[in-house]
N, C-alpha and C positions, 0 to 999 in steps of 0.2 A: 220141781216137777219130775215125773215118774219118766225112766228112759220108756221110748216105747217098745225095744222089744229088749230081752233079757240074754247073756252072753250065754245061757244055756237053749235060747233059741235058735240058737247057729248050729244046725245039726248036718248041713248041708255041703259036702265040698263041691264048690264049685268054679269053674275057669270062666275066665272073663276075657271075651274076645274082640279083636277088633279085627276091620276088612284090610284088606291091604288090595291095589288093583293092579294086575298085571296085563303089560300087552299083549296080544298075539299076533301071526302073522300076518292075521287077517284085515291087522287096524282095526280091532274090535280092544277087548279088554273083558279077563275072569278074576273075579272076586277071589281071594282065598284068605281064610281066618286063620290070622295070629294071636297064640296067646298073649294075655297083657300080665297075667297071675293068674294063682290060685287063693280065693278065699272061704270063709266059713260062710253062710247065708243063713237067714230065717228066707222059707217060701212059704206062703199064706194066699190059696186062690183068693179070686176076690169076686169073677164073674164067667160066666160061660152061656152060651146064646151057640144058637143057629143063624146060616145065613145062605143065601143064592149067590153063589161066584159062577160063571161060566155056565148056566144051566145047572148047576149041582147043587145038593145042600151040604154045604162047609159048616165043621164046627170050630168057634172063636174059644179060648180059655185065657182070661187073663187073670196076672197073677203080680203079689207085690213080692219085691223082693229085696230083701233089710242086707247091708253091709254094713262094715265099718267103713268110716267113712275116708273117700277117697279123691281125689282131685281130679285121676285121669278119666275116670269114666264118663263117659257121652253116651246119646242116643242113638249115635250111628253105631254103635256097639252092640253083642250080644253077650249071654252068657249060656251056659251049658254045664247042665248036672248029664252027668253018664249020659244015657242017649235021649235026654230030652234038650231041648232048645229054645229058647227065650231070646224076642227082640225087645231092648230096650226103650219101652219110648219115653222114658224121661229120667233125670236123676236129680233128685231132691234132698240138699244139705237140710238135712229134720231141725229146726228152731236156729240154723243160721250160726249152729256152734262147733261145727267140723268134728261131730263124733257118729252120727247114725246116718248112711246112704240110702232112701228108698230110692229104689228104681221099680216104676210101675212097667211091666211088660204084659206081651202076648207071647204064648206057647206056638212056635211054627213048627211046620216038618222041616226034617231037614231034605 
């Protein structure tokens, strides 16, 4: 079978993050991202919609996002090309052969 994307599809550097939670003094707690690495990606939108958050119209972009494949990566993760920002919401070993990582996400602000 045909890989599905091509290692000249990875044009992308991108860091891969995760949250790490720190205290304050308030007995509260602030998220702050740590890198995990840097890898190559394919990015391939896949979907983009309007929607009503808070009284406003919000625009959603989701997007797939092809790695080599990797172990560490979770959903509670993000990634991040230069100043755009991707939450992960899933990460799929492609045919169960530990070579291609899709992770389908959504584009946030930061």
């Amino acid at each position: 079978m045909r890989a599905p994307v091509n290692a000249g599809d990875l044009r992308h550097r991108v860091t891969i993050e995760s949250p790490a939670r720190t205290s304050d003094e308030a007995g509260g707690a602030t998220i702050e991202w740590q890198s995990v690495g840097d890898v190559w990606a394919a990015i391939w939108p896949r979907a983009a919609y309007e929607n009503l958050r808070n009284d406003l119209i919000a625009g959603t972009a989701t997007h797939d996002i092809w790695i080599r494949y990797r172990k560490d990566v979770t959903p509670d993760m993000r990634i991040r090309c230069g100043n755009r920002v991707f939450a992960i919401l899933g990460a799929i070993d492609i045919e169960d052969r530990s070579r291609w990582l899709k992770c389908p996400s959504e584009e946030r602000d930061l």
